[in-house]
LUMTOR-30473 format. One record per residue (C-alpha): x, y, z. Coordinates in nm, 3 decimals, decimal comma, always signed. Example, Ala and Ser with C-alpha at 12.3 -4.5 7.8 and 13.67 -1.06 7.14 Angstrom:
// LUMTOR-30473
[[+1,230; -0,450; +0,780]]
[[+1,367; -0,106; +0,714]]
// end
This chain:
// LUMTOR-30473
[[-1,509; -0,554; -1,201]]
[[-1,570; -0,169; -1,204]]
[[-1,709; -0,250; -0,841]]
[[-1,341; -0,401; -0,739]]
[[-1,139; -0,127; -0,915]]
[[-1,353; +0,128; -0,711]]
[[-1,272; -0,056; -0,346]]
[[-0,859; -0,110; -0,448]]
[[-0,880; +0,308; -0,537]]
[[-1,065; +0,357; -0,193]]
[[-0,817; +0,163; -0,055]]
[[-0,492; +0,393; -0,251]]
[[-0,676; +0,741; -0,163]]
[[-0,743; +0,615; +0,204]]
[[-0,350; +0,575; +0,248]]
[[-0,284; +0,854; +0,062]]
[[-0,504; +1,057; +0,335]]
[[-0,287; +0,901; +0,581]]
[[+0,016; +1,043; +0,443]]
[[-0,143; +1,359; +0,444]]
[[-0,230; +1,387; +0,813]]
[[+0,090; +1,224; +0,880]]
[[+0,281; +1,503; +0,736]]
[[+0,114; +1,752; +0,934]]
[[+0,193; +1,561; +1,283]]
[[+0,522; +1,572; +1,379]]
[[+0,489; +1,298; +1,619]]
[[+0,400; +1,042; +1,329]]
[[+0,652; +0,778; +1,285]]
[[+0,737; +0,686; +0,912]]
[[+0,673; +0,766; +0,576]]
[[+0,468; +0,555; +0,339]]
[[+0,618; +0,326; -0,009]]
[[+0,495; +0,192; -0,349]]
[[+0,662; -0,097; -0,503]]
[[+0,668; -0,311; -0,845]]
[[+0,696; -0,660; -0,887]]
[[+0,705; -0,904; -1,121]]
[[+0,787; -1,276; -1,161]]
[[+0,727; -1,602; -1,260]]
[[+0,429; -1,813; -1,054]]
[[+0,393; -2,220; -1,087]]
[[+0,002; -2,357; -1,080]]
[[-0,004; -2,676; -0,859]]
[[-0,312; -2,857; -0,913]]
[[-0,319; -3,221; -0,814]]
[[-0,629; -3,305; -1,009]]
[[-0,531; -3,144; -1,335]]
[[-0,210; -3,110; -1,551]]
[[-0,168; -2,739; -1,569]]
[[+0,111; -2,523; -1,776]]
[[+0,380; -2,401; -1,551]]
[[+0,431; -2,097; -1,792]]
[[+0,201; -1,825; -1,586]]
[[+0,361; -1,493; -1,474]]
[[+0,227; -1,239; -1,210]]
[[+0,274; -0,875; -1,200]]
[[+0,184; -0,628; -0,912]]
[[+0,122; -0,290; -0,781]]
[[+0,125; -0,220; -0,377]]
[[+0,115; +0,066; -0,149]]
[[+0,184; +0,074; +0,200]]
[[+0,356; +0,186; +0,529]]
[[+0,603; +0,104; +0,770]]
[[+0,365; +0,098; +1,105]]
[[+0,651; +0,039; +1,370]]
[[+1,000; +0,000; +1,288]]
[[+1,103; -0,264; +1,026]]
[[+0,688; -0,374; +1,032]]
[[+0,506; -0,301; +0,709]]
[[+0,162; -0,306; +0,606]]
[[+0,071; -0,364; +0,243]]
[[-0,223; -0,336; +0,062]]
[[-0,118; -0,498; -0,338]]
[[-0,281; -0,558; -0,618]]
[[-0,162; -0,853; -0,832]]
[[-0,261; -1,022; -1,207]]
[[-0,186; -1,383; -1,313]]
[[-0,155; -1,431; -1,686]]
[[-0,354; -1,706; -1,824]]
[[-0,314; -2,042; -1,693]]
[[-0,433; -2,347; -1,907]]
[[-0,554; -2,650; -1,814]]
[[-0,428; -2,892; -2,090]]
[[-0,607; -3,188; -2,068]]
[[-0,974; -3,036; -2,067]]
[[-0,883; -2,746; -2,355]]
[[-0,952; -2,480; -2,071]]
[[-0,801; -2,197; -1,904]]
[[-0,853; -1,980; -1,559]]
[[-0,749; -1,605; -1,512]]
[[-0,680; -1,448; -1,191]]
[[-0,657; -1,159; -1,017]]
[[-0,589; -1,080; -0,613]]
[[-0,611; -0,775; -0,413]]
[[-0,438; -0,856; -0,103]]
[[-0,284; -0,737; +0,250]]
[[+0,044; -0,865; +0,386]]
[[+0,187; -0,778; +0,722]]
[[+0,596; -0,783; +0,703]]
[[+0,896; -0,768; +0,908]]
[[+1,237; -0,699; +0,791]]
[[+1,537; -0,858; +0,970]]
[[+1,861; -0,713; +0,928]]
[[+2,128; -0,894; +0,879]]
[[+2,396; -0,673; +0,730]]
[[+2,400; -0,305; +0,679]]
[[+2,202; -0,301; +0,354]]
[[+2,029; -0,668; +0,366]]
[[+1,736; -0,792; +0,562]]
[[+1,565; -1,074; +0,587]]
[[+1,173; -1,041; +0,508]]
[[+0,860; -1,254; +0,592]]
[[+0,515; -1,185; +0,595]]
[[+0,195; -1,298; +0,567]]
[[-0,155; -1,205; +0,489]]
[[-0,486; -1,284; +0,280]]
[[-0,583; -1,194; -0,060]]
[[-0,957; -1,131; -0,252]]
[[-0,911; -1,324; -0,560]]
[[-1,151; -1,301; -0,875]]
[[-1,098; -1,589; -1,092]]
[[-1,259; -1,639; -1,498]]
[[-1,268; -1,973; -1,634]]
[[-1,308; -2,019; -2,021]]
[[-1,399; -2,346; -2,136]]
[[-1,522; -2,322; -2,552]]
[[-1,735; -2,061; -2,526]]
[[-1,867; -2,100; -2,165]]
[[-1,742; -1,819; -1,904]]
[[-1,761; -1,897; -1,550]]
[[-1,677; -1,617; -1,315]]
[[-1,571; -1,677; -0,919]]
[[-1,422; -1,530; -0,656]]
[[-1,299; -1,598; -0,238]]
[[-1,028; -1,498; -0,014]]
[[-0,661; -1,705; +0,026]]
[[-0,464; -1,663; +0,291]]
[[-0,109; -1,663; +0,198]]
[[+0,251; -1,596; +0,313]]
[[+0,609; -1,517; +0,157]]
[[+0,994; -1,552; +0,284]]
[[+1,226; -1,354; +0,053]]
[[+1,561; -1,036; +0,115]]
[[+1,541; -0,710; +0,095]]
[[+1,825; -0,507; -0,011]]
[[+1,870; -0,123; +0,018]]
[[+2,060; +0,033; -0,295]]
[[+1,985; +0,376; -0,108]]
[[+1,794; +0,558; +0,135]]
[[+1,490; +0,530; -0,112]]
[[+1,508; +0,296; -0,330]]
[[+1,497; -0,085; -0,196]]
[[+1,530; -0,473; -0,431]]
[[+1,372; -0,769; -0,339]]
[[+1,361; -1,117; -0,407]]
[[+1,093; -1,365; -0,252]]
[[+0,851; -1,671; -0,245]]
[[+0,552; -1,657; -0,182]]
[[+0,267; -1,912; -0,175]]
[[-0,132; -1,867; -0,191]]
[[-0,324; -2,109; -0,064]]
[[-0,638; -2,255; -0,287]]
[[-0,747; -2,045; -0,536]]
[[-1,086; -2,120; -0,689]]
[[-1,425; -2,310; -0,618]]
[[-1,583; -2,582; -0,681]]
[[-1,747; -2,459; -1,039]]
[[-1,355; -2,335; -1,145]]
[[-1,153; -2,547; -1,012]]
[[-0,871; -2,495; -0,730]]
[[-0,491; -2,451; -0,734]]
[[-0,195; -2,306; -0,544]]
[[+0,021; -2,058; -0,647]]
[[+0,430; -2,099; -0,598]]
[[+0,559; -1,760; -0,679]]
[[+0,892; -1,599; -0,729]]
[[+0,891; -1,264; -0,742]]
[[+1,120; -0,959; -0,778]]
[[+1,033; -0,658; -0,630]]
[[+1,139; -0,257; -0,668]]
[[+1,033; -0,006; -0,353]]
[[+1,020; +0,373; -0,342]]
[[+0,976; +0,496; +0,019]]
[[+0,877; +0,854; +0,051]]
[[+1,054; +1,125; +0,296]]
[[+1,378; +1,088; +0,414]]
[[+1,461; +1,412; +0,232]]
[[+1,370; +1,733; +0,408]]
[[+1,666; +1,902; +0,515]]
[[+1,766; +1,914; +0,967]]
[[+1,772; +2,244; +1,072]]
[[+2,158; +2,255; +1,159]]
[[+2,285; +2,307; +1,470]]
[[+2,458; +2,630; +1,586]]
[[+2,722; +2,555; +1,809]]
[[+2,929; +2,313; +1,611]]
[[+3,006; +2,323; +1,258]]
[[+2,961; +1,969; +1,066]]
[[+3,264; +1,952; +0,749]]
[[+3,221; +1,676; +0,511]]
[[+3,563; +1,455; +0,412]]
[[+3,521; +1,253; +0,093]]
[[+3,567; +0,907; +0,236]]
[[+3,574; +0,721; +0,589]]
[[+3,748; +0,446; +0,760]]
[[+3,721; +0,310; +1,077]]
[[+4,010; +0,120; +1,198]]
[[+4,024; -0,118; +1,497]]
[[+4,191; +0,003; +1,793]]
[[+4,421; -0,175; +2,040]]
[[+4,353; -0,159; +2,384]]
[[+4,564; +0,097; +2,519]]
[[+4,802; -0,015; +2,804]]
[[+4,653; +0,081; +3,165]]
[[+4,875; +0,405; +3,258]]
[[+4,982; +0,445; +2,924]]
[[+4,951; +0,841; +2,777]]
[[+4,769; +0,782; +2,374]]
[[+4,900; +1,045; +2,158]]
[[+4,585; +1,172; +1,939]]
[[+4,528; +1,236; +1,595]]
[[+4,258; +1,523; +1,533]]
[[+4,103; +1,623; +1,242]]
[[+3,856; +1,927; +1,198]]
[[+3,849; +1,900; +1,595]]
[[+3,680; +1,568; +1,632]]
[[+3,925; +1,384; +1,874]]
[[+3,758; +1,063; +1,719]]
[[+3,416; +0,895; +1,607]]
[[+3,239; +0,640; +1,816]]
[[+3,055; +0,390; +1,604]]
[[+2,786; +0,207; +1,676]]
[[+2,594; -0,071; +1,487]]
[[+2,228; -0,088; +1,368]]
[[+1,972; +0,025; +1,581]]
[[+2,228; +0,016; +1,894]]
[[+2,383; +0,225; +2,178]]
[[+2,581; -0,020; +2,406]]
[[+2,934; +0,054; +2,356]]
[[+3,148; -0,219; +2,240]]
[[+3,491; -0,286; +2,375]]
[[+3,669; -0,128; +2,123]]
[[+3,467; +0,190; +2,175]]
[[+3,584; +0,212; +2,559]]
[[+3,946; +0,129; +2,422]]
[[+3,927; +0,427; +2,222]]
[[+3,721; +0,656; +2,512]]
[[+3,987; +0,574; +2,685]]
[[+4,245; +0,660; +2,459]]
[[+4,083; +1,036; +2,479]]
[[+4,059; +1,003; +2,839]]
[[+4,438; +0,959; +2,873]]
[[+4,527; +1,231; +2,621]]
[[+4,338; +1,486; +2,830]]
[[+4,448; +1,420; +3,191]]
[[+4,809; +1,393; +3,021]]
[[+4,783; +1,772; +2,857]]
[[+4,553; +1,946; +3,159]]
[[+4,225; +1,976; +2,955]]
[[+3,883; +1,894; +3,096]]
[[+3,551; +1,914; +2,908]]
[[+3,403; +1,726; +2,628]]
[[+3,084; +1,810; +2,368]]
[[+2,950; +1,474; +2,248]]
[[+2,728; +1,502; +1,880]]
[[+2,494; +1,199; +1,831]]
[[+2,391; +1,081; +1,505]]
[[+2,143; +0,779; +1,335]]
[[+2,160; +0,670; +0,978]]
[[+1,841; +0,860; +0,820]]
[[+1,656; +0,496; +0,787]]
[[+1,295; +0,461; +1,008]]
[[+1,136; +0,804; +1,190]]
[[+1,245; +1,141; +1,327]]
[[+1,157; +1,082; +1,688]]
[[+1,257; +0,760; +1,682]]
[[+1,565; +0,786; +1,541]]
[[+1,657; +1,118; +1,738]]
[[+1,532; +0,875; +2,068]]
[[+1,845; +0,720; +1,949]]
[[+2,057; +0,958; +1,897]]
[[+2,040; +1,061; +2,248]]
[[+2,084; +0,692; +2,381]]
[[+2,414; +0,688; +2,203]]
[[+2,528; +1,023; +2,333]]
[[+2,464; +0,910; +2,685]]
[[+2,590; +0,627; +2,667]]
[[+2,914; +0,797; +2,594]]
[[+2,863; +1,070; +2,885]]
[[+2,758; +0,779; +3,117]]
[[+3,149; +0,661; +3,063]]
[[+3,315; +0,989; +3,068]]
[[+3,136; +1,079; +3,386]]
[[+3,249; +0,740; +3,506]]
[[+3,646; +0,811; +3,475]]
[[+3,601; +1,176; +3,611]]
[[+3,547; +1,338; +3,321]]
[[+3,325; +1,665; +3,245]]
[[+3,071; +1,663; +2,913]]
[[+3,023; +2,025; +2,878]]
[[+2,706; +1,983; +2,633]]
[[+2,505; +1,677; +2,523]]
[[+2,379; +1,696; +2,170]]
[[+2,133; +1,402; +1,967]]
[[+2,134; +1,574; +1,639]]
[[+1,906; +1,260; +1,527]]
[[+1,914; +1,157; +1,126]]
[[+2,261; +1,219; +0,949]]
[[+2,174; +1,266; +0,582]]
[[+2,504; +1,360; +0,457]]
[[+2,614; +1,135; +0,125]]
[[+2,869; +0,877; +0,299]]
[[+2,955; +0,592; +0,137]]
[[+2,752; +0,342; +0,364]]
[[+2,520; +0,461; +0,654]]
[[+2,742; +0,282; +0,897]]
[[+2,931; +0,585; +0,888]]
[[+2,616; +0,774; +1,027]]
[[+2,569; +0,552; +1,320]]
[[+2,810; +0,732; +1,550]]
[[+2,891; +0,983; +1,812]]
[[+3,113; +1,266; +1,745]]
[[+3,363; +1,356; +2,032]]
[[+3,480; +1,715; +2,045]]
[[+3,763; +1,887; +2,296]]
[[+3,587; +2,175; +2,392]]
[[+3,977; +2,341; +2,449]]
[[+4,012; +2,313; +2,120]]
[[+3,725; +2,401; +1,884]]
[[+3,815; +2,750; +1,863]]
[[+4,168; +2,644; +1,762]]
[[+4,290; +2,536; +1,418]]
[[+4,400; +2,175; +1,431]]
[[+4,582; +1,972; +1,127]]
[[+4,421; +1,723; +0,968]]
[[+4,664; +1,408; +0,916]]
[[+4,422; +1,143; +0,907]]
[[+4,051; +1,148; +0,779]]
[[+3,797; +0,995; +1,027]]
[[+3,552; +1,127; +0,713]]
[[+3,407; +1,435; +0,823]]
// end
């Protein structure tokens, strides 16, 4: 036992050393977790008649080793099981590794499924006799994640191990149900702002639909704090949709109505997944935007993928954007009739 509570804290302190390095490079990807869980776990055994009372507990650490991929190393302990028609009982612990991925499906829910293998050391008591056994299980689980911040992360799964024990204990599979708590590290180091446009923060934000504006048609514009108007983008995307060429549009027709020429485009992520990756994005999303304006004759003055947005919106959707500014304009003072949320 002491030998197999040695190898699990090799195992903590080697991914801890990870972390370590990983902090010092800045071209390392993501950050690593812990998590809790807990839950109830059916014995099926179809040679014996065994309670169905069992609960598991568990302890993991691990890392996110490309975006929405994790690698877990967990450590998990079965209460008691009895077996009630021989007046004996089995105890079991596992020290496993799972390989995840995490499907979004919504902003805040993904889909999860993994699978991996576990060490298991099983004791079976039978009157006084103590027989002690252990073997590896491959196993697998299916479950949803949900994100109640950029931290802090709920889960609910299945998951299924596949024969544990020998021949001298005896062998059963474990049906699991499990919920699950996750701290990931990082995420909170403050971005060095940037110095040519000043960010203000609005209480609350809405994003409306807009029509598409009739060809020839002059838009009048609503601007608040300078930002003619936010381009929004879902998850992990930077293809404009058709409303956000309606409303590039919209701008387009505003300018070429009043004279002015000249755009600065601000690109923002949520502050989920990497630095580089996410400030990869940032720039996609920007140029995407310039791509169009260039397209309909348009001048973008300066080109800016400010990466991770960690300001306290109400739902990281609002973070998934770029920010179009007039560049006629920013040194002006402009009324504020409508809040885009900045």
């Amino acid at each position: 036992m002491k030998k197999l509570n040695s190898l699990y804290l090799l195992i903590s302190l080697n991914m801890l050393s990870v972390y370590s390095v990983a902090s010092a490079e800045t071209d390392f990807p993501f950050d690593p977790f812990v998590e809790v869980v807990g839950g109830y776990s059916k014995a099926l055994d179809s040679g014996a008649d065994l309670s169905e009372n069992a609960g598991v507990y568990g302890l993991g650490l691990g890392m996110e080793i490309y975006k929405n991929v994790d690698l877990k190393a967990q450590y998990q302990d079965y209460s008691k099981i009895d077996v009630d028609s021989k007046n004996l009982s089995v105890k079991t612990k596992i020290y496993n590794y799972e390989l995840s991925y995490r499907y979004p499906i919504g902003h805040e829910v993904s889909v999860v499924a993994g699978v991996g293998a576990g060490y298991w050391k099983m004791t079976k008591y039978q009157g006084s006799t103590t027989i002690m056994a252990n073997g590896v299980a491959p196993m697998a689980r299916v479950g949803l994640d949900y994100d109640i911040n950029k931290n802090i992360s709920a889960s609910l799964s299945y998951q299924y191990v596949n024969a544990i024990g020998d021949l001298f204990t005896g062998e059963y599979d474990a049906h699991n149900m499990l919920l699950g708590v996750k701290y990931s590290f990082g995420g909170r180091e403050e971005m060095t702002p940037t110095p040519v446009l000043e960010q203000v923060v609005v209480e609350d934000f809405v994003v409306e639909e807009q029509p598409v504006p009739a060809i020839g048609a002059v838009v009048p514009m609503t601007f608040c704090n300078k930002i003619v108007t936010p381009i929004m983008f879902n998850f992990d995307e930077s293809v404009l949709s058709a409303n956000n060429k309606a409303e590039l549009r919209a701008v387009i027709q505003y300018m070429k109505a009043n004279n002015l020429n000249g755009v600065t485009l601000v690109g923002y992520t949520d502050d989920k997944g990497s630095e580089n990756y996410n400030s990869s994005l940032a720039k996609r999303r920007v140029d995407a935007v310039e791509k169009f304006f260039e397209n309909e004759g348009l001048t973008v003055h300066r080109n800016i993928a400010n990466g991770k947005d960690r300001t306290n919106f109400k739902s990281d959707y609002a973070k998934r954007r770029v920010d179009v500014y007039v560049d006629a304009l920013l040194n002006k003072e402009i009324a504020c009739d409508q809040k885009f949320g900045f």
